[in-house]
C-alpha positions as CSV (number, residue, x, y, z in Angstrom):
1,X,0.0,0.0,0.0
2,X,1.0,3.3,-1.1
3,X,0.8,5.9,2.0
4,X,0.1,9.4,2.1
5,X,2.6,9.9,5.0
6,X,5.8,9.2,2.7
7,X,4.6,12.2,0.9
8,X,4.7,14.5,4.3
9,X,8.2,13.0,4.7
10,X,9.3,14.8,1.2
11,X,7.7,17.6,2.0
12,X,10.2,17.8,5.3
13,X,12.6,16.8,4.0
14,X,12.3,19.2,1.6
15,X,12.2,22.0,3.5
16,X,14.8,20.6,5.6
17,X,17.1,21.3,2.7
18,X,16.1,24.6,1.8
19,X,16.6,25.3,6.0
20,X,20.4,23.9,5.0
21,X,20.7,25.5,1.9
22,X,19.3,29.5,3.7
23,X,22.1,28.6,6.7
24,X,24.8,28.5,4.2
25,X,23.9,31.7,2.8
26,X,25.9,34.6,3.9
27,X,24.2,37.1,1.7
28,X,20.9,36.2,4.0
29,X,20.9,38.6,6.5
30,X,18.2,36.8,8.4
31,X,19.4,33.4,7.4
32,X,19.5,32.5,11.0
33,X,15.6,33.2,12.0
34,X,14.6,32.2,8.3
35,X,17.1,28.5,8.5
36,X,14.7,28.6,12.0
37,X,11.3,29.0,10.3
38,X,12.0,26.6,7.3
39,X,13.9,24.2,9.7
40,X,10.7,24.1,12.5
41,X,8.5,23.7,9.1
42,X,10.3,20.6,7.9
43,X,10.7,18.8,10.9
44,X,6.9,19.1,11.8
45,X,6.1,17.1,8.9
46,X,7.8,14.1,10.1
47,X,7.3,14.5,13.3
48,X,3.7,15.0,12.8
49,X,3.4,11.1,11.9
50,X,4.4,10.0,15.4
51,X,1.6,12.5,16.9
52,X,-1.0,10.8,14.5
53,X,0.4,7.1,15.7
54,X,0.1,8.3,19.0
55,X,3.4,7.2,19.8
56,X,4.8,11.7,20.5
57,X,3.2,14.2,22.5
58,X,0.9,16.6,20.2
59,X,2.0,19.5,22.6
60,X,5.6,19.8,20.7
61,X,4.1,20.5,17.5
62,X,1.5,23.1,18.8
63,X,4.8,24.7,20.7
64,X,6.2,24.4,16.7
65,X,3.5,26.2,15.5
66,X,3.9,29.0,17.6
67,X,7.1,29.4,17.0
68,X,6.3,29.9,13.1
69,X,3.7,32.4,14.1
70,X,6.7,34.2,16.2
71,X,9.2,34.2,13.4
72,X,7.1,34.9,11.0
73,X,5.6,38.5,13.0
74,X,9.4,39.6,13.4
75,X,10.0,39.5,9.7
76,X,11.2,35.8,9.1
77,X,12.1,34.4,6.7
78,X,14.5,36.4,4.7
79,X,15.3,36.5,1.2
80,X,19.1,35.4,0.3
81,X,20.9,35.8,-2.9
82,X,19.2,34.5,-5.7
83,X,20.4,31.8,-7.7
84,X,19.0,31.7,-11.1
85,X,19.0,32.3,-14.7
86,X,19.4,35.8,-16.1
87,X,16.0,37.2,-17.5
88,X,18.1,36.9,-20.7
89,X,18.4,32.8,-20.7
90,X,14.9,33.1,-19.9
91,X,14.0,34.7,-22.7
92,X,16.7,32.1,-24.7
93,X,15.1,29.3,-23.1
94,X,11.0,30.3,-24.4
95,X,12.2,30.8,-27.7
96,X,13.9,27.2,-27.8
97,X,11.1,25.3,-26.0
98,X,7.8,27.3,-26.3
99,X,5.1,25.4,-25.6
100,X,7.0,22.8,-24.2
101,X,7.5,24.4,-21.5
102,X,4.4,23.8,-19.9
103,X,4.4,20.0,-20.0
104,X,5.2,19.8,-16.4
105,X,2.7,21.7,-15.4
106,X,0.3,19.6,-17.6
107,X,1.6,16.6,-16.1
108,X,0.3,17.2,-12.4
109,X,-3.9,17.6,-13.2
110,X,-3.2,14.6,-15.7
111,X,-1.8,12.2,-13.0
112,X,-3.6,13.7,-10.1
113,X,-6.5,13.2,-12.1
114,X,-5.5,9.4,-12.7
115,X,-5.0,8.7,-9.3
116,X,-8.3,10.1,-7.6
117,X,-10.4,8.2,-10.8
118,X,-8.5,5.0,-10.8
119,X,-5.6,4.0,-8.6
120,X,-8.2,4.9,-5.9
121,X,-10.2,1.6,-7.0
122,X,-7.3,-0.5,-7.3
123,X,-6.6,-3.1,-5.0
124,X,-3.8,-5.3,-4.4
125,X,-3.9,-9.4,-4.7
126,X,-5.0,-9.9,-1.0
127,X,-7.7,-7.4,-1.2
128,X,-5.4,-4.6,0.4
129,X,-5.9,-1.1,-2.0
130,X,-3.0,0.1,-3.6
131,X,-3.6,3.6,-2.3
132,X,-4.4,4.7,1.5
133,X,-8.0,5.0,2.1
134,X,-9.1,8.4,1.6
135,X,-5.7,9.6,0.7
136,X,-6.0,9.4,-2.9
137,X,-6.1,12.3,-4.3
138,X,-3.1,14.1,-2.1
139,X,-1.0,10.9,-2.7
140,X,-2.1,11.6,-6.7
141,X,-0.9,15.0,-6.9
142,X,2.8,13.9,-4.7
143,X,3.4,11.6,-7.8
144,X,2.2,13.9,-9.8
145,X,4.7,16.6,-9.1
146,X,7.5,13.9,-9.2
147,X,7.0,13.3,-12.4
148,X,6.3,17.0,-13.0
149,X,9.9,17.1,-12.0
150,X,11.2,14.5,-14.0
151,X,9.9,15.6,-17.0
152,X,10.9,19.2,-16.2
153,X,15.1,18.2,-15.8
154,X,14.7,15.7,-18.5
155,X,13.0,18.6,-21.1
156,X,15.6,21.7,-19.2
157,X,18.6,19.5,-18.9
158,X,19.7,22.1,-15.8
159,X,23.6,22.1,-15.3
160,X,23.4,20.6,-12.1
161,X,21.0,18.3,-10.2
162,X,20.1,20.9,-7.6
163,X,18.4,23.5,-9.3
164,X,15.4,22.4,-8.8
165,X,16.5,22.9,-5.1
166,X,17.7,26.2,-6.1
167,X,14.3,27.2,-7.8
168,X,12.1,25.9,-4.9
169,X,13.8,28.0,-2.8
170,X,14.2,31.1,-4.6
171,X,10.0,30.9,-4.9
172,X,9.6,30.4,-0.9
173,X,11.9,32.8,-0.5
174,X,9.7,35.4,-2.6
175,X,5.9,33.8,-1.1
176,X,7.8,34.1,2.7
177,X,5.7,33.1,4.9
178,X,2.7,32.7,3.4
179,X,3.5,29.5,2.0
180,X,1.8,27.9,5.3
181,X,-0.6,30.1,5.1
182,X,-3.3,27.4,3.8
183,X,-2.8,24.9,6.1
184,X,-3.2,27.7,9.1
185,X,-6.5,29.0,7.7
186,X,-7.6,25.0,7.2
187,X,-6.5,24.1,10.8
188,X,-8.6,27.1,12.5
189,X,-11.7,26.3,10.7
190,X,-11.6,23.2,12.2
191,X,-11.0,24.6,15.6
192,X,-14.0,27.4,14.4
193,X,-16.3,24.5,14.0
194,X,-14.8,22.4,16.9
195,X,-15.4,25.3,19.4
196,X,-19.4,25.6,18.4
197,X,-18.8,29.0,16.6
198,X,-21.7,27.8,13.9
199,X,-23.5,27.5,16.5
200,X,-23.0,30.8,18.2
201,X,-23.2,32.4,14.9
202,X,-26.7,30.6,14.3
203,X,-28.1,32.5,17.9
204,X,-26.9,36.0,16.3
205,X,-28.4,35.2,12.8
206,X,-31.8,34.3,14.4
207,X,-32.2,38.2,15.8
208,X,-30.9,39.7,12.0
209,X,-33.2,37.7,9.7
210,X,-37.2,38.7,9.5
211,X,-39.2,35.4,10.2
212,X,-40.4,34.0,6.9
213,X,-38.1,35.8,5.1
214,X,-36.3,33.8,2.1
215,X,-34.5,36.6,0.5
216,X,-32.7,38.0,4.1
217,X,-31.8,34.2,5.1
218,X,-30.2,33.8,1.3
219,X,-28.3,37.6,1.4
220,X,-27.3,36.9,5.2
221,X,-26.1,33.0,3.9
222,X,-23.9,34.3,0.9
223,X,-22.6,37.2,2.9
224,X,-21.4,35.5,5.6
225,X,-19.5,33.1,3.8
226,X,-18.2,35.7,1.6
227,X,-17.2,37.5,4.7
228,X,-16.0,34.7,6.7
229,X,-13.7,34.0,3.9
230,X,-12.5,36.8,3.5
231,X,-11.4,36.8,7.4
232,X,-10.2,33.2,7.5
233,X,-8.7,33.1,3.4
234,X,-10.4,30.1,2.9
235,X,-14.5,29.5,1.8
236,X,-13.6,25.5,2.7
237,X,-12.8,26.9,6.4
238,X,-15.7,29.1,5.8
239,X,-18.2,26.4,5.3
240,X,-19.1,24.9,8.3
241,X,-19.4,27.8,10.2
242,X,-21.7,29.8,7.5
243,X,-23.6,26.4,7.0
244,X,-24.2,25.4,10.6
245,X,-25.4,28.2,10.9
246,X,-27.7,29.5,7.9
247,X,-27.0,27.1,5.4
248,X,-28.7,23.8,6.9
249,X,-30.8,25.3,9.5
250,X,-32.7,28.2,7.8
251,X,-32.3,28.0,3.7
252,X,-32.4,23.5,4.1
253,X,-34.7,22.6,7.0
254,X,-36.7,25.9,7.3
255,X,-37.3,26.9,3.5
256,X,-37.3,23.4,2.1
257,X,-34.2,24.5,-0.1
258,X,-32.4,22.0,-2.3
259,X,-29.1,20.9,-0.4
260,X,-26.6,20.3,-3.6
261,X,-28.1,24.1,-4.9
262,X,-27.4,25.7,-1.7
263,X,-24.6,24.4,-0.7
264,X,-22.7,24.4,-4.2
265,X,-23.9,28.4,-4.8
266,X,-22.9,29.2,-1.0
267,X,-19.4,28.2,-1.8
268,X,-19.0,30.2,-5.0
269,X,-20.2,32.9,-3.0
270,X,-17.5,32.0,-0.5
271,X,-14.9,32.2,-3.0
272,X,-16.3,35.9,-4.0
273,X,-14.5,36.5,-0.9
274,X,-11.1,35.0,-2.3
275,X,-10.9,37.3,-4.3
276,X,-10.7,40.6,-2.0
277,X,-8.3,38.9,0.9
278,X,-4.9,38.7,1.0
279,X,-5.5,35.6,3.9
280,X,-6.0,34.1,0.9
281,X,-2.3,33.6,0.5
282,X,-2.6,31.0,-2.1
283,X,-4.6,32.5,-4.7
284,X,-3.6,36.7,-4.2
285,X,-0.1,36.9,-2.2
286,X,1.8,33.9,-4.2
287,X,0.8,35.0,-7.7
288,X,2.1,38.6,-7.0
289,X,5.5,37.2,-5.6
290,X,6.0,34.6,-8.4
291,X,5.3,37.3,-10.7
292,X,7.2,39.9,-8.8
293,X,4.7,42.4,-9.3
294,X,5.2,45.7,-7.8
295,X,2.2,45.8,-5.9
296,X,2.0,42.6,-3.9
297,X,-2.3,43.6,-3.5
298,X,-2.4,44.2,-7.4
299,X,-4.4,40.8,-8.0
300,X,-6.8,42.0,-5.1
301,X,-7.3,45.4,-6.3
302,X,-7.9,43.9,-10.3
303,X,-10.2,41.5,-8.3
304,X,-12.6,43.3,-6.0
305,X,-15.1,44.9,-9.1
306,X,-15.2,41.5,-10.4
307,X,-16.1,39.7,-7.1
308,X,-18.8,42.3,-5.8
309,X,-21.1,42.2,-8.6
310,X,-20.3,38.0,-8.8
311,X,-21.7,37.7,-5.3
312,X,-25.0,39.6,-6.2
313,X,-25.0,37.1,-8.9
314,X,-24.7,34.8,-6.4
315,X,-27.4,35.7,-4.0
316,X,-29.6,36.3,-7.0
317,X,-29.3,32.4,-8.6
318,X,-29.5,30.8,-5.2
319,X,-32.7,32.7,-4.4
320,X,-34.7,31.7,-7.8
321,X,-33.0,28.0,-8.2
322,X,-32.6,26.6,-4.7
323,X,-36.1,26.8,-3.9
């Protein structure tokens, strides 16, 4: 059986390496705090596989966790000297490869794709599946991005086996960190919904929406997820909290709505809020560091007429379809 864990232990491992590679760095004048950050980051991903066996304490890695939070308010990590190709290889290299260039990239939805259809189904000759149950998809898209790899230095032939090393950590270095940003805004939405914050939400809802009011409960239900997205970055941490307490209660049990059409439209609505947040690390921060744009909130700003009128949109197709 293939396990999703191995994958975690790349992923430290990797970051491991790029903690090496920052310490060695004497143009890095925060390579100290910033080895720290990436260091902490790495480890935690092995380590976490001894809190899920039960066999370590769960207290070290919330101790870890806070120590990210720490290092990351006093400005870590750092940016070193880059090591990369002049914007005039880049321009040699697009003119020999072209479109070439994006079969790597190509290569990951193929193969994640694969895995989550297929490989998920597959089992072994004693009845054991080839993939972890459940894991499918994440362990799809860890293969996938090996063989992104692969067919990346097999197409680039790089001079040396570590730029890839090099590259990875020239982008982290840019995103900072928000790289983690995702799995922070994942983690508290499950500690929103943990600690009955739907349900406290649901109490103040009650005194805002008219009684027999379809419109109010659908506005209020769009809204807040936009809203709570746009405070937590995420509409997926969003969810439970907006739906625990509108979605299920008042637009599902009270109005007779359909669930798939209210749940589905409440999302999008969610993701309205993606657009104007830079919690939404991901989808607004990275893209602006990757693309070392001079306003780091230019995607936000390009974003925010777009997503306004979208969540009216919103509001307006849940109201006349969902019920």
């Amino acid at each position: 059986m293939i396990k999703v864990e191995w994958f975690y232990w790349l992923c430290g491992i990797f970051f491991v390496l790029i903690a090496l590679q920052v310490l060695n760095d004497r143009s890095n004048p925060k390579r100290i705090g910033s080895a720290a950050f990436w260091g902490i980051l790495g480890l935690s991903f092995g380590y976490g596989t001894f809190v899920v066996n039960k066999t370590a304490p769960s207290w070290i890695l919330g101790i870890a966790v806070i120590g990210l939070a720490v290092l990351a308010g006093c400005g870590f990590p750092g940016k070193g000297q880059e090591r990369t190709t002049t914007p005039a290889e880049r321009v040699k290299f697009a003119d020999r490869f072209g479109n070439k260039l994006f079969l790597p990239a190509l290569v990951i939805p193929v193969v994640a794709a694969l895995f989550g259809a297929w490989l998920a189904k597959v089992k072994l000759g004693d009845g054991t599946p080839l993939l972890q149950s459940g894991s499918a998809t994440i362990i799809g898209l860890g293969v996938a991005s090996l063989l992104a790899l692969a067919v990346g230095v097999a197409l680039l032939r790089p001079r040396s086996p570590a730029v890839p090393l090099h590259e990875g950590r020239r982008l982290l270095e840019h995103i900072g960190w928000a790289a983690i940003l995702p799995q922070m805004l994942a983690t508290l939405g499950l500690l929103f919904n943990a600690s009955g914050v739907g349900k406290a939400v649901g109490r103040v809802t009650d005194h805002l929406v008219p009684k027999g009011s379809l419109i109010a409960a659908v506005a209020l239900y769009c809204i807040g997820m936009a809203v709570f997205t746009i405070i937590m970055g995420n509409a997926f941490a969003a969810f439970p909290v907006m739906t625990a307490a509108v979605g299920w209660p008042l637009l599902v049990q009270q109005f007779d709505g359909t669930p798939a059409v209210v749940f589905a439209i409440g999302m999008l609505a969610g993701f309205c809020g993606t657009l104007c947040t830079p919690m939404a690390a991901n989808f607004n921060i990275v893209p602006a560091a990757l693309l070392e744009m001079k306003d780091q909130y230019g995607p936000i700003k390009a974003q925010i007429p777009t997503a306004i009128p979208l969540l009216g949109c919103n509001i307006a197709i849940m109201y006349f379809f969902a019920f």
